[in-house]
C-alpha positions in Angstrom: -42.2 -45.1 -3.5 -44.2 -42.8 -5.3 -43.0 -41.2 -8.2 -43.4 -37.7 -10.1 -42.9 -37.8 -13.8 -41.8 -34.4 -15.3 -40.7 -32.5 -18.5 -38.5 -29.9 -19.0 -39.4 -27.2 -20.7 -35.8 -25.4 -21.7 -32.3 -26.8 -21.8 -30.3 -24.1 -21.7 -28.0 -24.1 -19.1 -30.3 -23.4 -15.8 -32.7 -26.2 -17.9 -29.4 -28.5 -17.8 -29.0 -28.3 -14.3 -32.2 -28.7 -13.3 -32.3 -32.0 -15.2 -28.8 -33.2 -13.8 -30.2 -32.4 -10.2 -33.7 -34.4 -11.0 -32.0 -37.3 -12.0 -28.9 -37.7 -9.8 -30.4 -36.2 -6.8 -34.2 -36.8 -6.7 -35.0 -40.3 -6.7 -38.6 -39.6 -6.0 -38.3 -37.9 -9.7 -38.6 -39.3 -13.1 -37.9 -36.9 -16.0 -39.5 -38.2 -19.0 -39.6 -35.7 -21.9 -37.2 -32.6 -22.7 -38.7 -29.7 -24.5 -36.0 -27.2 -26.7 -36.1 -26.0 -30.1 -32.5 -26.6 -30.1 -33.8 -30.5 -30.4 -30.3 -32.0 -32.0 -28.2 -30.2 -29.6 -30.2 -31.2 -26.4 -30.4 -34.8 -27.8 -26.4 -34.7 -27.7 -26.2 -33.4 -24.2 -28.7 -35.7 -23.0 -27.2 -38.7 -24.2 -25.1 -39.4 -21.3 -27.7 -38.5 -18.7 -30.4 -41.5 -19.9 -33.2 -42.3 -22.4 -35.8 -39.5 -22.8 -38.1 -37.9 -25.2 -37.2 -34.9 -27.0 -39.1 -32.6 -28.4 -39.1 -29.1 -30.5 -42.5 -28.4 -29.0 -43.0 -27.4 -25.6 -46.8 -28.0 -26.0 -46.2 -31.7 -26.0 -44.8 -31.9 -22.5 -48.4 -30.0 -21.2 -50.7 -32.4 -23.4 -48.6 -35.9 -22.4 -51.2 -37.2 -19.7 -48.4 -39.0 -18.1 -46.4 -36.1 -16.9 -47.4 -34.8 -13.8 -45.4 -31.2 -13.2 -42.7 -29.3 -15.2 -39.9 -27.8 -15.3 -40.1 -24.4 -17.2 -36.6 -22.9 -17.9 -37.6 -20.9 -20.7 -36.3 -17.6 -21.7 -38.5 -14.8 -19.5 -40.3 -13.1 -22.4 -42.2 -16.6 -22.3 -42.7 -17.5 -18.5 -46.5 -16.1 -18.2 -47.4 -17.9 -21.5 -46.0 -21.2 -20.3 -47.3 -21.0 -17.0 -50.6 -20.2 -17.6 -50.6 -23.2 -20.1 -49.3 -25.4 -17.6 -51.7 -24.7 -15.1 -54.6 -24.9 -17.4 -53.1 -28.5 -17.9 -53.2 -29.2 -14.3 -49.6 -30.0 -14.2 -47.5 -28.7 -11.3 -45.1 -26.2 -12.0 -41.5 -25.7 -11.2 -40.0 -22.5 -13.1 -37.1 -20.3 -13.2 -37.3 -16.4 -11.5 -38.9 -13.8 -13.0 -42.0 -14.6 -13.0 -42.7 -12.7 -15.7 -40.8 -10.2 -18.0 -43.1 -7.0 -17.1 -45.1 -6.1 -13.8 -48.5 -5.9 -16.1 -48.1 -9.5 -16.4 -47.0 -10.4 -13.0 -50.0 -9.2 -11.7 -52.6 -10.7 -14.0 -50.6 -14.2 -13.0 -50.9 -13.2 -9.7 -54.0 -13.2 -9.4 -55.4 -15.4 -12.0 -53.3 -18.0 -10.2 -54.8 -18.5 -6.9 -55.8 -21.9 -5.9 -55.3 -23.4 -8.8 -54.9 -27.0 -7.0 -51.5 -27.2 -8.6 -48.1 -26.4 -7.0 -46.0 -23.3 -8.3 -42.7 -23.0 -7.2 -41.1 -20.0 -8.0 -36.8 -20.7 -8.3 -35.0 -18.2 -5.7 -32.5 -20.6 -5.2 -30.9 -18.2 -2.5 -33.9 -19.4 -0.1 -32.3 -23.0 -0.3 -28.4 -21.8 -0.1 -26.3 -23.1 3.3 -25.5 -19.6 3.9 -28.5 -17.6 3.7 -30.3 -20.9 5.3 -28.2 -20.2 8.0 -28.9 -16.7 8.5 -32.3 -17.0 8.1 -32.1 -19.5 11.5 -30.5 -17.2 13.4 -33.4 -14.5 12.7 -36.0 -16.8 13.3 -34.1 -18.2 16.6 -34.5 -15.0 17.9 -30.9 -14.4 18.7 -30.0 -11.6 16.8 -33.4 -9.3 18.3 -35.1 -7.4 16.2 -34.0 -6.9 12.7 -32.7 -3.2 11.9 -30.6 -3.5 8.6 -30.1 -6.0 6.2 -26.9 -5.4 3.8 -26.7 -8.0 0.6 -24.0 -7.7 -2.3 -23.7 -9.6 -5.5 -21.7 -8.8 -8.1 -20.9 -11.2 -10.9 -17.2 -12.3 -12.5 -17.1 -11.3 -16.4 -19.8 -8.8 -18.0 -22.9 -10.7 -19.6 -23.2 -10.5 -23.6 -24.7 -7.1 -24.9 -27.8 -9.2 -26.3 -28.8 -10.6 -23.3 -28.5 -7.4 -21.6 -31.0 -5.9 -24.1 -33.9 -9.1 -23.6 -33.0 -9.0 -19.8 -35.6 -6.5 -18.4 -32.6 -4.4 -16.6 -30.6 -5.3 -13.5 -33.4 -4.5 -11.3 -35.5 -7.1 -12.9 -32.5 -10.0 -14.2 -30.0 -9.3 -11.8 -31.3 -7.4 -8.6 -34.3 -9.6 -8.3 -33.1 -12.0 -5.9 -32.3 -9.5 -3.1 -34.9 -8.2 -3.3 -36.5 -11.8 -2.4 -33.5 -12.0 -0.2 -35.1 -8.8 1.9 -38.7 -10.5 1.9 -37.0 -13.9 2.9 -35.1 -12.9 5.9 -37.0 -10.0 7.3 -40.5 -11.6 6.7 -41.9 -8.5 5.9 -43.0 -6.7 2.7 -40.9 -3.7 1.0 -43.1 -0.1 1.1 -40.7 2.0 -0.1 -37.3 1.7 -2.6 -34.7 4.2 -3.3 -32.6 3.1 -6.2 -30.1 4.4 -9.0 -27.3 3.1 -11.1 -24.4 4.1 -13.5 -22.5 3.4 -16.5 -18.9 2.0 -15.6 -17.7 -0.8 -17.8 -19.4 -1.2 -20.7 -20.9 1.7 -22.4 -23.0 -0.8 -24.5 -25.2 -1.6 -21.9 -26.2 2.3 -21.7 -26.6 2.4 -24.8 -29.1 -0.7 -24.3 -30.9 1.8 -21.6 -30.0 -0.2 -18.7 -26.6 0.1 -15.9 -23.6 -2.0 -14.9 -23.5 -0.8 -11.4 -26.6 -0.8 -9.3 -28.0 -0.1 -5.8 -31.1 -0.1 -3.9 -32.7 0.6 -0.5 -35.8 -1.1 0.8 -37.6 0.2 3.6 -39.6 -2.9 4.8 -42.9 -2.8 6.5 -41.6 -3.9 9.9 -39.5 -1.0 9.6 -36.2 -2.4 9.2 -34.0 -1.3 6.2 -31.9 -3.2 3.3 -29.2 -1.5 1.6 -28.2 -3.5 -2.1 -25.8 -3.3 -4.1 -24.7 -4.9 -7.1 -22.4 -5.1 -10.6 -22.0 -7.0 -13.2 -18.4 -7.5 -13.3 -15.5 -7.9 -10.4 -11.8 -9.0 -11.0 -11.5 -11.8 -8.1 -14.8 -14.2 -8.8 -18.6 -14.6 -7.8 -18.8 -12.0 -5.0 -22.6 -13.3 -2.6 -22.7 -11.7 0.6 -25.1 -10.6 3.2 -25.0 -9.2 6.6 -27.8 -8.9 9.1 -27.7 -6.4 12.1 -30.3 -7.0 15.2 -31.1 -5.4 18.3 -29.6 -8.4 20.2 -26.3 -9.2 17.7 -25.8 -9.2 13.9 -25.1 -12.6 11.7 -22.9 -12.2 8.6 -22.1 -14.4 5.4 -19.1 -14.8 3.7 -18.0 -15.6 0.3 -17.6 -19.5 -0.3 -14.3 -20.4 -1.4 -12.2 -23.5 -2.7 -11.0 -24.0 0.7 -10.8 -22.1 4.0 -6.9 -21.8 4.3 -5.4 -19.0 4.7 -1.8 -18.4 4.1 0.2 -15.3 6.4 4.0 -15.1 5.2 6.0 -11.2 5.9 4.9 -10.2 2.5 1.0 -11.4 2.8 -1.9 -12.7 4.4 -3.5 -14.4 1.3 -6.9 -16.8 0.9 -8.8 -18.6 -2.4 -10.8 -16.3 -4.5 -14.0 -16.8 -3.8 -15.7 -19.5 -6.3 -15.6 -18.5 -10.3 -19.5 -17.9 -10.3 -23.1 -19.0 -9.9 -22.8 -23.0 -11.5 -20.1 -23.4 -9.0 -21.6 -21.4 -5.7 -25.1 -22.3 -6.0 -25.1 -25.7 -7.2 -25.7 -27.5 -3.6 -28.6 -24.9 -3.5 -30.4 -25.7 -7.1 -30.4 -29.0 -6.2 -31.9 -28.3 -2.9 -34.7 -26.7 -4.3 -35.8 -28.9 -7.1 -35.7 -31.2 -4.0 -38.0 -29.4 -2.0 -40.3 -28.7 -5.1 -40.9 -32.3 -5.5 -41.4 -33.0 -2.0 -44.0 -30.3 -1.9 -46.1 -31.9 -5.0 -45.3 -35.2 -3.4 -46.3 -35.1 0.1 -48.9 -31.8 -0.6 -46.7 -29.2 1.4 -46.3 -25.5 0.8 -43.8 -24.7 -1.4 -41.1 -21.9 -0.1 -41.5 -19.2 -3.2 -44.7 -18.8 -5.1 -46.4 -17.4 -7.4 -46.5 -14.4 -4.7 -43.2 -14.4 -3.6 -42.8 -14.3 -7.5 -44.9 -10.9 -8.3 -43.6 -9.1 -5.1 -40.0 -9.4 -6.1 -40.8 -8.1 -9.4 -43.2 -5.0 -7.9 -40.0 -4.4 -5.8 -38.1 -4.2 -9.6 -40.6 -1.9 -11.1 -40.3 0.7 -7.8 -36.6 0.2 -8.4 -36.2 1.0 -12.3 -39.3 4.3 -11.6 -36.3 5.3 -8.6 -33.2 5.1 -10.9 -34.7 7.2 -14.1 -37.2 9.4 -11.8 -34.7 9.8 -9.0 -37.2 10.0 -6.3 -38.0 7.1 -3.7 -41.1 5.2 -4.8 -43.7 3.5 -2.8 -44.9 0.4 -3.8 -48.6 1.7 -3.2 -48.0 3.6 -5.8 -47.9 0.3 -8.0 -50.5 -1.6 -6.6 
């Protein structure tokens, strides 16, 4: 059985599960070298997972000849930096969303980054959950007609720290990006047109920091079918994913996963499980999907699901989205291109 040799190249805690799922779910995989300034720290985590090297430098993973892809889970400010490295390295590349922290950026990877005879998987781990998996069949089954509106909602469990907020890039760009690959994903078309706008609800910090709590968008999508978005960064009952698609022929809609699926009716209530706590717990089955699929793809030369393209799009969607909110007008991505 061939095998693909790979370094990480962050391990914080998106780095950390990639590197769980690599070893305990991809036997076709062999991580050899972790990358982290934090080098005492990762050595201590890693100990339990097997023998690797460990590095401060993330230069040494790109000039090891024996690795053959990466892993970058680097904060976003230095995604374009890494990637471009990588490439230049000809080592295949498997790296968290964004793409890159601005659209300036985006776009010069964009296009620089056309057959490069490496394999660039973007991480919109959505693409690879059960549920939207699902979904996604039904559209392309042809059972639910033509699309006419997509709805998505994700709002997270606790409010993120005030510093992260301010190196984010905004919810458009950290938190709303995902729907808006969620919209490209199921509909199969592009996004010409957004209407967004947020507010200030639970943490006046973060407007202070110039971004919002509370979000929402709507995407008009080429094919003409229409997305409505919203999102916030704090609920009191758990993780709250869900999307709902409406067709000319039927509509297909996915729930919340829970604990279990009981559901307990006595005279004072009809009660269920809170949906799980958040993201590590909802979306692990998906993450490990994907880095799956990414290694298959490098492995037996297939296409990989989200590239570099599906990458910049998302983030062009962002830009149209943040213009919307602070100009309060609709924006069309033409504008940006």
């Amino acid at each position: 059985m061939e095998t693909l040799r790979i370094g990480v190249i962050g391990l914080g805690r998106l780095g950390r599960i990639h590197t769980t799922n690599l070893i305990q779910h991809v036997p076709e995989a062999k991580v050899k070298t972790l990358a982290d300034p934090r080098v005492d720290e990762t050595k201590k985590w890693a100990e339990r997972l097997g023998d690797f090297e460990i590095t401060a430098n993330w230069q040494d993973v790109l000039e090891d000849p024996e690795i053959d892809a990466v892993v970058i889970a680097s904060p976003t400010t230095l995604h374009g930096e890494m990637l471009k490295a990588a490439v230049k390295a000809k080592k295949h590349v498997f790296m968290e969303k964004p793409l890159a922290h601005n659209l300036e950026t985006a776009r010069e990877l964009y296009k620089n980054l056309k057959n490069t005879g490496v394999k660039i998987q973007i991480a919109f781990n959505r693409r690879f959950d059960h549920n939207f998996r699902k979904v996604k069949d039904f559209i392309d089954s042809g059972e639910l007609g033509e699309i006419h509106l997509i709805r998505t909602t994700s709002r997270d469990p606790h409010l993120p720290d005030i510093e992260f907020v301010k190196k984010s890039g905004g919810i458009f760009f950290d938190f709303m990006i995902h729907e808006f690959d969620t919209a490209r994903f199921l509909t199969g078309s592009e996004v010409v047109e957004v209407y967004a706008g947020g507010s200030v609800l639970l943490d006046p910090r973060i407007g202070e920091a110039g971004d919002f709590d509370t979000a929402y968008a709507i995407l008009k999508m080429e094919n003409g079918a229409i997305c409505a978005i919203d999102v916030s960064r704090k609920t009191t009952y758990g993780y709250d994913q869900r999307v709902e698609v409406f067709g000319s022929k039927g509509s297909a809609r996915a729930e919340n996963d829970r604990e279990t699926n009981v559901i307990v009716s006595t005279e004072a209530a009809v009660c269920s499980d809170k949906p799980l706590y958040y993201f590590p717990q909802r979306y692990m089955q998906s993450f490990a999907n994907e880095i799956r699929a990414f290694v298959e793809s490098v492995l037996e030369d297939k296409d990989v699901s989200a590239g570099v393209e599906a990458g910049y799009y998302s983030i062009l969607v962002a830009r149209a989205a943040d213009i919307s909110a602070k100009e309060n007008r609709s924006v069309k991505i033409a504008e940006l291109i």
